[in-house]
N, C-alpha and C positions, 0 to 999 in steps of 0.2 A: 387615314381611317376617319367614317364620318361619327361627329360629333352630335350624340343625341339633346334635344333641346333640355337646358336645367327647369324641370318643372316643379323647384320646391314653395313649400305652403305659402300665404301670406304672414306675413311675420304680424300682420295688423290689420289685416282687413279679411275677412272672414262672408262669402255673399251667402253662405246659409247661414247664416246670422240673420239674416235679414229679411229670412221668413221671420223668423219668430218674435210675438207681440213685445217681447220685456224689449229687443231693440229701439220700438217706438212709441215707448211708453213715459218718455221722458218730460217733465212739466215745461210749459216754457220758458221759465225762469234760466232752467240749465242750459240754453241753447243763444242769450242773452250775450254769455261770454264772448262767444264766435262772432257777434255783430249782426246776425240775423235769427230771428225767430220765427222755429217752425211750426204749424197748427197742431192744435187737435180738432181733427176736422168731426162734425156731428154727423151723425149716422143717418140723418138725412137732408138732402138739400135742400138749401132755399129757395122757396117758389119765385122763380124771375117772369119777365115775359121778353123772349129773347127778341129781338130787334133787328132785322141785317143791319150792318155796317161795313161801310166802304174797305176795303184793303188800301191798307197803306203801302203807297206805289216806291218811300223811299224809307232810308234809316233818318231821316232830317225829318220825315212829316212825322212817323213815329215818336220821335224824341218831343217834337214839339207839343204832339199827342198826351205823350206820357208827361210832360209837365204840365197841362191845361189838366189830367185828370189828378195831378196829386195837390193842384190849388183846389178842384172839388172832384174830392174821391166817389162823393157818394151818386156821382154821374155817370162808373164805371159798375153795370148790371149784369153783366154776365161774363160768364168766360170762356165764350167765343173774343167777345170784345178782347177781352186780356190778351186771349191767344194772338189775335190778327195785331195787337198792339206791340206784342214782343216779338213774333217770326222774326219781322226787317232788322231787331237791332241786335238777335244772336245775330244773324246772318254777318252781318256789317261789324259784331264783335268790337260794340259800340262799351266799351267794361265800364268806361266811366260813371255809364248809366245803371250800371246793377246793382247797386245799393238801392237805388228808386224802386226800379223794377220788385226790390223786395220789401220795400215798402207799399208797395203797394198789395202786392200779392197779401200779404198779410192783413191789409184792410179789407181785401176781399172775402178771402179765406174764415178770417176771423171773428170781423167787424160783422160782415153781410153774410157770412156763414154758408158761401157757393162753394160747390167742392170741385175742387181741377179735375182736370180731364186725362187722359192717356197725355195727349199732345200738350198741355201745359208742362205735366212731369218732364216729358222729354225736352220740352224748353229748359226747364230748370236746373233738372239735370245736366244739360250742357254748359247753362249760364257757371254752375259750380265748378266745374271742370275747364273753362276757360280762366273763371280764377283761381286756379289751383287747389278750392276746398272740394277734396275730394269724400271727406267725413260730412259734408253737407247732399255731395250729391249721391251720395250712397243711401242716406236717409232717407232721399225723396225716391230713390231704385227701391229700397225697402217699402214704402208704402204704394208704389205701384203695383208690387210684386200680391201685400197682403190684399189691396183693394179687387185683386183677381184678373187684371186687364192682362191682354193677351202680349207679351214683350216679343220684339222683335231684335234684329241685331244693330238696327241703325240704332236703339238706345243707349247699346254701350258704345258706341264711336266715339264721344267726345271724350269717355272714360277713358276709352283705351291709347288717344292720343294723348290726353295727360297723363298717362302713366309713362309712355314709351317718350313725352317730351322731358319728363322728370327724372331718369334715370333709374326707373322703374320696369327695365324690359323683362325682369324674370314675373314680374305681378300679372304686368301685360299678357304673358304669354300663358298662366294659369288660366286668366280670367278666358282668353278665347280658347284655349284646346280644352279646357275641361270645367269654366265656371258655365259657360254659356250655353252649350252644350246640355249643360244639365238641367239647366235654368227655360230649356226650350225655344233659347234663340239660336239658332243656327247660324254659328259664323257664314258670312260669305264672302265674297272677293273684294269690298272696302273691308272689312275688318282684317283681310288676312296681308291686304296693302301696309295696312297703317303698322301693323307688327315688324312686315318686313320693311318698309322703312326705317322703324323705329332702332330695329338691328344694326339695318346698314349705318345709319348716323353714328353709330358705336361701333363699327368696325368689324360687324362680325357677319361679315360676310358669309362665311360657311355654313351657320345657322339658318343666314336669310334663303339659302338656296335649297338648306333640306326643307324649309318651311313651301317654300314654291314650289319643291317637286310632291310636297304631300298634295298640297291647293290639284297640282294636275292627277295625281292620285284618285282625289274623293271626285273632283269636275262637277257636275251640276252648277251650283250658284256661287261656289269655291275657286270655280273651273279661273286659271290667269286671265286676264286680259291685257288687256293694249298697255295700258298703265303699270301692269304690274311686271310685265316683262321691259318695259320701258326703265323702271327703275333700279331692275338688278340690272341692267346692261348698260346705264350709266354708271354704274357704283362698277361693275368690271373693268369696264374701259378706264374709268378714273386711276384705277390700280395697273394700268393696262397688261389686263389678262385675256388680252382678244380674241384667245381660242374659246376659252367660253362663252365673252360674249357674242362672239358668229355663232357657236353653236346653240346659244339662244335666238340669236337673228332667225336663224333655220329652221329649227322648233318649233318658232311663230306660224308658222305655212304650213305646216302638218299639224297643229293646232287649232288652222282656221282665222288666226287673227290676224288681223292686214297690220304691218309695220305702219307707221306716220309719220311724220314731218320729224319729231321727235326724237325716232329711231332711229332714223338717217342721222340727223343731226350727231349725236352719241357717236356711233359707229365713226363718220366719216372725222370729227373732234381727233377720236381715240388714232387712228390710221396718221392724220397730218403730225398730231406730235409723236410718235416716233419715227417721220419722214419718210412712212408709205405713199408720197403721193399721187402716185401712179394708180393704185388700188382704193385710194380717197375719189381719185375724180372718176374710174371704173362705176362705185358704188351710187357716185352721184348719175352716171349715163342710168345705171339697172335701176336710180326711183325713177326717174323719165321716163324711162320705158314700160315702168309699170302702173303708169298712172299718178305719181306724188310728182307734186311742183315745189323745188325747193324756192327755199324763201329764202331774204336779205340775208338772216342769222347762217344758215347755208352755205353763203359766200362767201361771208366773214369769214367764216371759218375755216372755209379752201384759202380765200387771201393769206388769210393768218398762216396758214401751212407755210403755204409756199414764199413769202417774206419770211419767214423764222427762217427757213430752209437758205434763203437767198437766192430765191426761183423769183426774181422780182418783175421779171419780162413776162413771167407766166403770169404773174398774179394781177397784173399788167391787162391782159388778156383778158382772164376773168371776168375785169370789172365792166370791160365792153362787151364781154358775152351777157353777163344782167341785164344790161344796160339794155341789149337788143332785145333781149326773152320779157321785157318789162319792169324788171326789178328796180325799182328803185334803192339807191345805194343810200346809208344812212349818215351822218357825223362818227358812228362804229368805223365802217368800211372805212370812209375818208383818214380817219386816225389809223389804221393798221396799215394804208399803202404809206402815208408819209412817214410813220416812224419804222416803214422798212425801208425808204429810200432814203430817208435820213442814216440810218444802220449801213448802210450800202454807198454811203459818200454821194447817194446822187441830190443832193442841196435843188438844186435852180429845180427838178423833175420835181421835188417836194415843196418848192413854192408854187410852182405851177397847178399842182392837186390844189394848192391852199385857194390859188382864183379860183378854179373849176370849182369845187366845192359850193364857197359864196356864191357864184355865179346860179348856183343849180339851188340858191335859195337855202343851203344851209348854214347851222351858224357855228362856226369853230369855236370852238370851249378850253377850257382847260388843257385837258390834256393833247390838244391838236398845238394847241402854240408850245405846250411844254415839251412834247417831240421837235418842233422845228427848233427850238431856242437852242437845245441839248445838240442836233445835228450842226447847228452854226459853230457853235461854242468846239467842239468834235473836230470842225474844220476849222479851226483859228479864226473864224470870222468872227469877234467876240464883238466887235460893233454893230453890222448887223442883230446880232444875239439880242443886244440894248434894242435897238428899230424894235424887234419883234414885240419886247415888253411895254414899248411904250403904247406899239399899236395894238396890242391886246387892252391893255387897260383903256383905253379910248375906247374903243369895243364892248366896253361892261365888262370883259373877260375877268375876273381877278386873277390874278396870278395865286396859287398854294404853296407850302414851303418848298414843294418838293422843284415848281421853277423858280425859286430863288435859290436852291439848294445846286438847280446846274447852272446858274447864273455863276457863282459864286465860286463853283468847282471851276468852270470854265476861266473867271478872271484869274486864279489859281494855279492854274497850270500854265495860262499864259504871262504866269512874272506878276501880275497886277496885283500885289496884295491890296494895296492900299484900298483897289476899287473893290475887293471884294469885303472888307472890313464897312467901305460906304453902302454896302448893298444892304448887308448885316442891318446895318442901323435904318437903314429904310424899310427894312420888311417891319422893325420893331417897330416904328415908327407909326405906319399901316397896319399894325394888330397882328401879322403875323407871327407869332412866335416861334422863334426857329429852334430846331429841337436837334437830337443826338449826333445826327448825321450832320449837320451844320456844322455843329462846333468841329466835330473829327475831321471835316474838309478843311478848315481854317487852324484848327491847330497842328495838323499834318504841314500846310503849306507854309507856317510860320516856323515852325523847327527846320520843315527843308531849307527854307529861307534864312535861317540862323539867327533870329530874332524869338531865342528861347524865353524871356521876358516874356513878350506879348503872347507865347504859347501859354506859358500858366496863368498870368492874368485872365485868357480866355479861358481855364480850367477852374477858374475862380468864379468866374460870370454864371458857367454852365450850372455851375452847383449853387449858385447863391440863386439859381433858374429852376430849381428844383428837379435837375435832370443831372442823371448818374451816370459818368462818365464809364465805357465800357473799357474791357482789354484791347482796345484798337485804338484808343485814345491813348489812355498809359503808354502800350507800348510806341508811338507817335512821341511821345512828350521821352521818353527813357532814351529813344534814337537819338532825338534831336540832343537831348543834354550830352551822351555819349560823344556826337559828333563833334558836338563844341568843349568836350575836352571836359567835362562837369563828370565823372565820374560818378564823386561821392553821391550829386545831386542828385545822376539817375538812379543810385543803390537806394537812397532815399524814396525816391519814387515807386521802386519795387516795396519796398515795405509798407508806404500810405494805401496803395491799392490792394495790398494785404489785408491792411487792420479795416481795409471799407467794405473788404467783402467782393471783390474781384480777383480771382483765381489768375495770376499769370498763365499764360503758354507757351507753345514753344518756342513760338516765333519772339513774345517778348523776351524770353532764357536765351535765345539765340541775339537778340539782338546785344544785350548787355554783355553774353559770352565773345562775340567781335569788339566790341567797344572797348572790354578790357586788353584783349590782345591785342588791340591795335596800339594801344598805349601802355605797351609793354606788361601788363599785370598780370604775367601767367599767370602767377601762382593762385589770383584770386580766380579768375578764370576757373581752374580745374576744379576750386572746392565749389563754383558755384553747378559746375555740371553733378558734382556730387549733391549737392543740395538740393537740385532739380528732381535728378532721380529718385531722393528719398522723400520729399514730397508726390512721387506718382508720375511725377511728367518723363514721358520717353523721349529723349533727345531723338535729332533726326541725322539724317546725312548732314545737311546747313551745321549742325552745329557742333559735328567730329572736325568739318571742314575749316570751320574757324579756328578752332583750336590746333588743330594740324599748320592750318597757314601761321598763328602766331608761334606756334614752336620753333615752325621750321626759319623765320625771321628772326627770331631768340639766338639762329644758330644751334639750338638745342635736336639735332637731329634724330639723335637715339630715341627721346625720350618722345619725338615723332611716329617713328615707326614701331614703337609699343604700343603707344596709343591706337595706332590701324589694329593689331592682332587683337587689342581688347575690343575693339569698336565689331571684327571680325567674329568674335565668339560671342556677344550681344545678338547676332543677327543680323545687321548692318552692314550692310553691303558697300564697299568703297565705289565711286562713280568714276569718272573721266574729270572732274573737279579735279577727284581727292590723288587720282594723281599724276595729275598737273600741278598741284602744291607740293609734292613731295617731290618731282621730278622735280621741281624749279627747289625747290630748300639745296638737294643735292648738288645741282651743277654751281648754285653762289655758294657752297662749299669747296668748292672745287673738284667734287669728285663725279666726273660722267660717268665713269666704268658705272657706278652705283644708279645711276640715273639709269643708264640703257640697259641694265638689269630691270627695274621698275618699269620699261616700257614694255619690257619681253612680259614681267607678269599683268601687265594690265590686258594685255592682248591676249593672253593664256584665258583670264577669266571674263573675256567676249566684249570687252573695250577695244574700240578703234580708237586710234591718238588723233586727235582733230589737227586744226593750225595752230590753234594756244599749243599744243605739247612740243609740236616741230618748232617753235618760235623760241619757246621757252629753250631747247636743245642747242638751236643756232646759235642763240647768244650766249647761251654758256661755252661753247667750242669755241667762239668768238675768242670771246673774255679769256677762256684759257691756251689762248693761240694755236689752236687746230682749227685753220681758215679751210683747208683742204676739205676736212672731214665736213665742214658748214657747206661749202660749198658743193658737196657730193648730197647730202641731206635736201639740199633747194632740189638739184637736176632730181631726186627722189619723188619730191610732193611734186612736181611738174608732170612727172612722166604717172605717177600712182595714186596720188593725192596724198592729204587734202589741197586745193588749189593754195598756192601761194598768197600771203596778201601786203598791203605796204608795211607792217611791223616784218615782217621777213624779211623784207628787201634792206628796211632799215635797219635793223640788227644785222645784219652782213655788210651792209654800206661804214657802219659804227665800227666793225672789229676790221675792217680792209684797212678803213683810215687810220686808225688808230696803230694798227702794223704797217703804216707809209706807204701801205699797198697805191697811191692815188690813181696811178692810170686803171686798174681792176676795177675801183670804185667808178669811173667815170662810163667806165665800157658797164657794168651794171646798172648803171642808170639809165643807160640807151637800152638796154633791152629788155629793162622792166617796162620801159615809153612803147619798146615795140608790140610786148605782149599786153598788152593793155592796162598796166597797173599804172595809175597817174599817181608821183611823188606830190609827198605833202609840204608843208611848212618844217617839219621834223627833219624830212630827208634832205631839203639844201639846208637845212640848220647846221645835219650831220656835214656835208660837203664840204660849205664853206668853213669849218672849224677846222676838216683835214686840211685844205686845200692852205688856211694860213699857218698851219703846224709845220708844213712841207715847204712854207716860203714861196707860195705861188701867188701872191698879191692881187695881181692883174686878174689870176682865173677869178677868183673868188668873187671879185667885183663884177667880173663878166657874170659869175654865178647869178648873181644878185637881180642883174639887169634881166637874164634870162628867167628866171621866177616871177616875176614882176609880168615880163612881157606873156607868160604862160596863165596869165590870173590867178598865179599863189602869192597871194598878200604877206608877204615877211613881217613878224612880231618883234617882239622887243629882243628876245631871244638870238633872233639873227642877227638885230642890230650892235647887242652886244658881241659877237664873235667874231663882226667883221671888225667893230673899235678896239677888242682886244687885240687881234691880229694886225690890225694897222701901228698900236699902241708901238706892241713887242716889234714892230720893225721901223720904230723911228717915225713914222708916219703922222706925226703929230696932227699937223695944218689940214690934211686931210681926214683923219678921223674927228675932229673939229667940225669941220664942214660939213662931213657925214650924222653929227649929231642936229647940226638943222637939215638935214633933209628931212629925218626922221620925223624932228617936230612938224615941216610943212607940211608932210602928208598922213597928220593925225595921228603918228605913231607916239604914244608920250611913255618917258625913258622912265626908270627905277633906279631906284639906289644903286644898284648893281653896275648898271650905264656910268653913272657918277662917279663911281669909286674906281671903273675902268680907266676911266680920261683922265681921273684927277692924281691918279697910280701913276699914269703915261705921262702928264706935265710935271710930277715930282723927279721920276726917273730920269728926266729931258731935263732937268733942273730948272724946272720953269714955275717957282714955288707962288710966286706973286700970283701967275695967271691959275693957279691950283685952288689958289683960297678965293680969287675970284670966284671962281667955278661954283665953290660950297656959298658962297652968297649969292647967288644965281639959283642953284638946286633949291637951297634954304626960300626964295624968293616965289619958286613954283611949288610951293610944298610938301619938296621932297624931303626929308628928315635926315641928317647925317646919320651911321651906326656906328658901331665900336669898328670897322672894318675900314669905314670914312678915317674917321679918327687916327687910325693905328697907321694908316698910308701918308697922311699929314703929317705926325711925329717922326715916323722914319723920314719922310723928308726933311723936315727942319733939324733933325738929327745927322745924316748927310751932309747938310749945307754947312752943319756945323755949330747952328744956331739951336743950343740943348734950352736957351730961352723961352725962345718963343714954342719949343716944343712943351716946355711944362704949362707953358699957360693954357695951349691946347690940352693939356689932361687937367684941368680946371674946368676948362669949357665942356668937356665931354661929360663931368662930372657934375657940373649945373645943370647939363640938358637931360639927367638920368640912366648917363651910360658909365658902366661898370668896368675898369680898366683892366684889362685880362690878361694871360701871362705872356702872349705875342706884347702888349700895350709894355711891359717889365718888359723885356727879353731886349724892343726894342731902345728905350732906355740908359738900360744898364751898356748895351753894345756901344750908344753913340758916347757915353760918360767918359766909359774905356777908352773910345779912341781919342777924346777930348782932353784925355792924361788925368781925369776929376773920377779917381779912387773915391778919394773924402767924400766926394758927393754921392756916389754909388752906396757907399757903406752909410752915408745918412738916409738915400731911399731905401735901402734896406730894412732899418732901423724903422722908421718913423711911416712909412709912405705902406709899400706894397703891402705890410698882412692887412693893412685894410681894405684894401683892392680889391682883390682876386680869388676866385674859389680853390681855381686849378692847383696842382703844387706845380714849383717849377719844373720846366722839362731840362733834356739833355741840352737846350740851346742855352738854357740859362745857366747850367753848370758850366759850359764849353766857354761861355765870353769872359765868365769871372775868373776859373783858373788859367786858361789862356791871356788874361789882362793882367791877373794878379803876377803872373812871372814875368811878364815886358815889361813892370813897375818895379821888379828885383823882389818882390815877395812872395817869394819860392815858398817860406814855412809855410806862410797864410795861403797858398794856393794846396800846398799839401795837404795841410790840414782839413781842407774842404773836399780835397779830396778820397782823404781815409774816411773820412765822415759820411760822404756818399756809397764809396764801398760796403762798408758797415752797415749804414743805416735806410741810404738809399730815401733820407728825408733830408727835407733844406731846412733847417730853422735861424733863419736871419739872424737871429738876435746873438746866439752864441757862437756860430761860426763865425762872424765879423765882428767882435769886441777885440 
């Protein structure tokens, strides 16, 4: 329903006021305040002898004019003079000069006692309304009005765009539908523009059009014109509400009014962005044909279409179609094809625009190098990206924050923190100050980077920069502490961006609600979704998901699938995620039946299970030794989908070996090779680990060569599975050997590698060459661990030598390693078989409760009462063992007194 215009009173300005004398009755004194004083003009003028004088041809002679007349005022005679003095500098809207202007007037007015004319008022009037005193230009409309001159409507134009510029559209709309009117100016088609502009800038579209349909209603000098259908049909489009603005297009022709350059323009704008372009380049043949030449802007904006679009062979097109009809293309044009061939990965095509361009005499700017810098940087060419900034600045180009901002981004994503922290300091350097977006690209990259430090330090920069860190930043900095295990620091962080006046979202609630559960803190987890909610914020699918995934890693499964039925009666719908979390919590439960329950409901409620659910499935059947049923599952997604992919093949390769299956595994491997799935590093990882479990030496090594010769690069991983497997078969001299190949061809081993070999020469009883080993590792800086250590002591304890084993749990103990209940277990076994009771019962006493967190296990019960009865102290073995019965705790100190 249409909405009638609100036409209530002036709250403060009143234009029948302004008939009556007591309005302009005011001493001078009173109008002093305002900064200008207005006459009282005498009842009759004073006799001049008027003079022509030149028009001034600009608003610069003018001006110059007006200052030679207010060094001698009294050489300004009439007020023609005045008039031809002011026209040029309203026109030019020269403000600075209106103070003069009314200084002068007044010496006129005043001093010399000339009385203004129609056309001075209407200067004045204007001059007051481009400064906003509209109580001044109402006073001079009031003595027009009493002095009897005839007003027309061009008087109130300036009036009425200061009202409609000031927030004034209901005043505005008084004054033309029923002050002016009254008043005997007859709005007409600029005063009824200015209104409906003045609408549309406030959004009120619907107004502006009842306003347009009344303009064709009354027609005569009211009647729309070119301009004024031009404006509601950009204000349409803008909204894009096409139907009406065509149906104004149409209008125009049964109206009479020829659409323009303008019209097109609009229309064809409005068509490209919602990706009519079909009906854009249509509209552009029908101006052709009807006489309108489109111009550059025209092309622009077909280019721009069709690059948005990624029609870039068309837009392509285009530019040689101008080219040919005479158009010259602009630095516009030139910028919208490069940052669509940049958009479009074509690089070398958008350096090519960039010669053509210069060559055709124009000069690339800002934002032509800031598109190519951003397309390099897109394509990892991040050195080039540098070329381009240097050749800009050589060029006078400056670079703006926003191409340091993809400088910066671009050294960021490709690994470089370092150069983009030197880029930072170069823009500051060059005056550039980098602002919100900067920081958030480099504090984002420095958390990804795990150098949380240098992330808040730059949050410290930003803000001591006078610039307020957003929720994109926060949550950036909460990630990143999350990721690196700072819990408390990111719950901190939530509460700083609290007390600053930044509202969390979901995504930051979602990030800290993963970070707890990954790190085991259901229980804060759930009160923080509670706290979320009663703060306002609607959790989303992301963050039932997390919470799902850490429950079901809890092992907490019930308390899994309550959560879905509450998440379910929220309105929250479970996705193909949520369950694929629950399907996988269930099968490392052990239980499938309940999983393939869960499949049947996902598929009930219009979920397909992708390759994550089937992957997820195989390896639980795997794991739970139903090879058969994995294996029926693969021939499934083969013949039905989803296709197969390497985690399939290697979750089935993992559960074959693992059940001895090795010839299955081997024939699996050939015919993932034949169907085109190339195995990775993972899948001879898996092989060669079955293949030495199975005692096949020789395959495994063949394995090894065959990966190699295939271009899969073997990791450290492999290398340890082949050393352990050479280990566990005696293979000493060659697992040796195997460790410098690794090192020749750049592979450098881990602790793990070390503690393999150094396990194999203890077992081989080869202790000498063992502790070599650890001055070797120690030597490349590899670090011993308690795992090192614990291998060493059992050895030394084997050999016999419980000596040199204690000195090593000194050493371990200097180097900050914490001796643990395997570190005791072993120990106490070799004391035992050493016949040194007394010695066990003094590590007891004195040594272990300082050690160890763990209590002792079943191996540390088994050695001692099993020792204590080979020693003939059967009581004291009893004893220790009603006490475990019982108590089921060890406490040294009283059991062995």
């Amino acid at each position: 329903m249409a909405h009638a215009l609100p036409l209530t009173p002036f709250s403060s300005l009143s234009i029948s006021a302004y008939q009556s004398h007591s309005q302009f009755s005011h001493s001078h004194a009173s109008h002093h305040s305002l900064g200008y004083s207005i006459p009282q003009f005498k009842s009759q003028p004073h006799k001049i002898n008027k003079k022509p004088q030149p028009c001034h041809n600009s608003a610069q002679e003018a001006i110059n004019q007006l200052h030679d007349y207010l060094a001698s005022p009294n050489t300004l005679t009439s007020i023609h003079e005045f008039n031809q003095l002011v026209s040029p500098m309203v026109r030019a809207k020269t403000s600075r000069h209106y103070p003069s202007i009314f200084t002068l007037y007044n010496h006129l007015t005043q001093t010399l006692g000339i009385s203004p004319d129609k056309y001075t008022y209407g200067y004045m009037i204007n001059i007051c309304a481009q400064m906003d005193r509209l109580n001044l230009a109402f006073i001079f409309l009031g003595r027009l009005l009493k002095e009897g001159h005839r007003i027309d409507a061009i008087i109130f134009t300036p009036v009425l765009k200061c009202l409609c510029s000031g927030d004034r559209i209901t005043d505005a709309a008084v004054m033309l539908l029923r002050k002016m009117p009254k008043l005997g100016a007859v709005p007409d088609v600029f005063s009824y523009d200015i209104l409906i502009n003045g609408l549309l800038s406030y959004g009120n579209t619907d107004l502006a059009l009842q306003l347009f349909f009344k303009m064709v209603k009354i027609g005569g000098e009211c009647k729309p014109d070119v301009i004024t259908y031009n404006t509601i049909i950009d204000r349409l489009c803008k909204e894009s509400d096409l139907t009406k603005a065509f149906g104004l297009y149409r209008q125009m022709y049964s109206m009479g009014v020829i659409p323009n350059i303008v019209t097109y323009n609009s229309l064809i704008n409005s068509l490209c962005k919602v990706g009519a372009l079909d009906r854009a380049e249509k509209l552009l043949h029908s101006m052709k044909s009807e006489g309108h030449k489109p111009n550059v802007v025209t092309y622009n904006i077909l280019i721009h279409g069709q690059c948005k679009h990624g029609e870039i062979e068309r837009a392509m097109e285009l530019l040689h179609s101008m080219k040919s009809e005479g158009h010259k293309p602009n630095v516009a044009t030139y910028n919208i094809l490069i940052h669509g061939q940049c958009k479009h990965g074509e690089i070398e095509r958008a350096m090519e625009l960039l010669h053509s361009m210069k060559s055709e005499g124009h000069k690339p700017n800002v934002v032509t190098y800031s598109s190519l810098i951003d397309g390099q940087c897109k394509h990892g060419e991040i050195e080039r990206a540098m070329e381009l900034l240097h050749s800009m600045k050589s060029e006078g180009n400056e670079p703006n924050v926003v191409t340091y901002n993809i400088l910066i981004d671009g050294q960021c994503k490709h690994g470089d923190i370092e150069r983009a922290m030197v880029l930072l300091h170069s823009m500051k350097s060059e005056e550039h100050q980098p602002d919100v977006v900067t920081y958030s690209i480099l504090i984002d990259a420095q958390c990804k980077h795990g150098d949380i430090e240098r992330a808040m330090l730059l949050l410290h920069s930003m803000k001591s920069e006078g610039h307020k860190p957003d929720v994109v930043i926060y949550s950036s900095l909460i990630d990143g502490q999350c990721k690196h295990g700072e819990i408390e620091r990111a719950m901190e962080l939530l509460d700083s961006m609290k007390s600053e006046g930044h509202e969390p979202n979901v995504v930051t609630y979602n990030i800290l609600i993963d970070g707890l559960c990954k790190h085991g803190e259901i229980e804060r987890a759930v009160e923080l979704l509670h706290s979320m909610k009663s703060e306002g914020h609607e959790p989303n699918i992301m963050t039932y998901n997390s919470l799902l995934d850490g429950l079901c890693k809890h092992g907490d499964i019930e308390r899994a699938m309550v959560l879905v039925h509450s998440m379910k009666s929220e309105g929250h719908k479970p996705n193909v995620v949520t369950y694929n979390i629950l399907i996988d919590g269930q099968c490392k439960h052990g239980d499938i039946e309940k999983a393939m329950v869960l499949v049947h409901s996902m598929k009930s409620e219009g979920h397909t299970p992708n390759v994550v659910t089937c992957n997820i499935l195989i390896d639980g059947l795997c794991k739970n030794g139903d090879i058969e049923s994995a294996m029926v599952l693969l021939h499934s997604m083969k013949s039905e989908g989803p296709e197969p992919n390497i985690m399939t093949y290697n979750s089935l390769l993992d559960g074959l070996c693992k059940h001895g299956d090795i010839e299955r595994a081997m024939e699996l491997l050939h015919s993932m090779k034949s169907e085109g799935h190339e195995p990775n590093v993972v899948t001879y990882n898996i092989l060669i680990n079955g293949l030495f479990k199975h005692g096949e030496i020789e395959r495994a090594m063949e394995l090894l060569h065959s990966m190699k010769s295939e271009g899969h690069e073997p990791n450290v991983v492999t290398y340890n599975s082949l050393l352990d497997g050479l280990c566990k078969h005696g293979e000493i001299e060659r697992a040796m050997e195997l460790l410098h190949s690794m090192k020749s061809e750049g592979h450098e081993p881990n602790v793990v590698t070390y503690n393999i070999l150094i396990d194999g020469l203890c077992k081989h009883g080869d202790i000498e060459k063992a502790m070599v080993l650890v001055h070797s590792m120690k030597s490349e800086g590899h670090k011993p661990n308690v795992v090192t250590y614990n291998i060493l002591i059992d050895g030394q304890c084997k050999h016999g030598d419980i000596e040199k084993a204690m000195v090593l749990v000194h050493s371990m103990k200097s180097e900050g390693h914490t001796p643990n209940v395997v570190t005791c277990n072993i120990l106490i076994d070799g004391l035992c078989k050493n016949g040194e009771i007394e010695k066990v019962k003094e590590l007891v006493h004195s040594m272990i409760p300082e050690w160890y967190e763990p209590k002792p296990d079943v191996v540390t019960y088994s050695n001692l009462i099993v020792n204590l009865c080979k020693n003939g102290e059967t009581a004291k073995a009893k004893e220790l063992l009603y006490s475990i019965i019982s108590s089921m705790i060890f406490e040294g100190q009283s059991l062995m007194s």
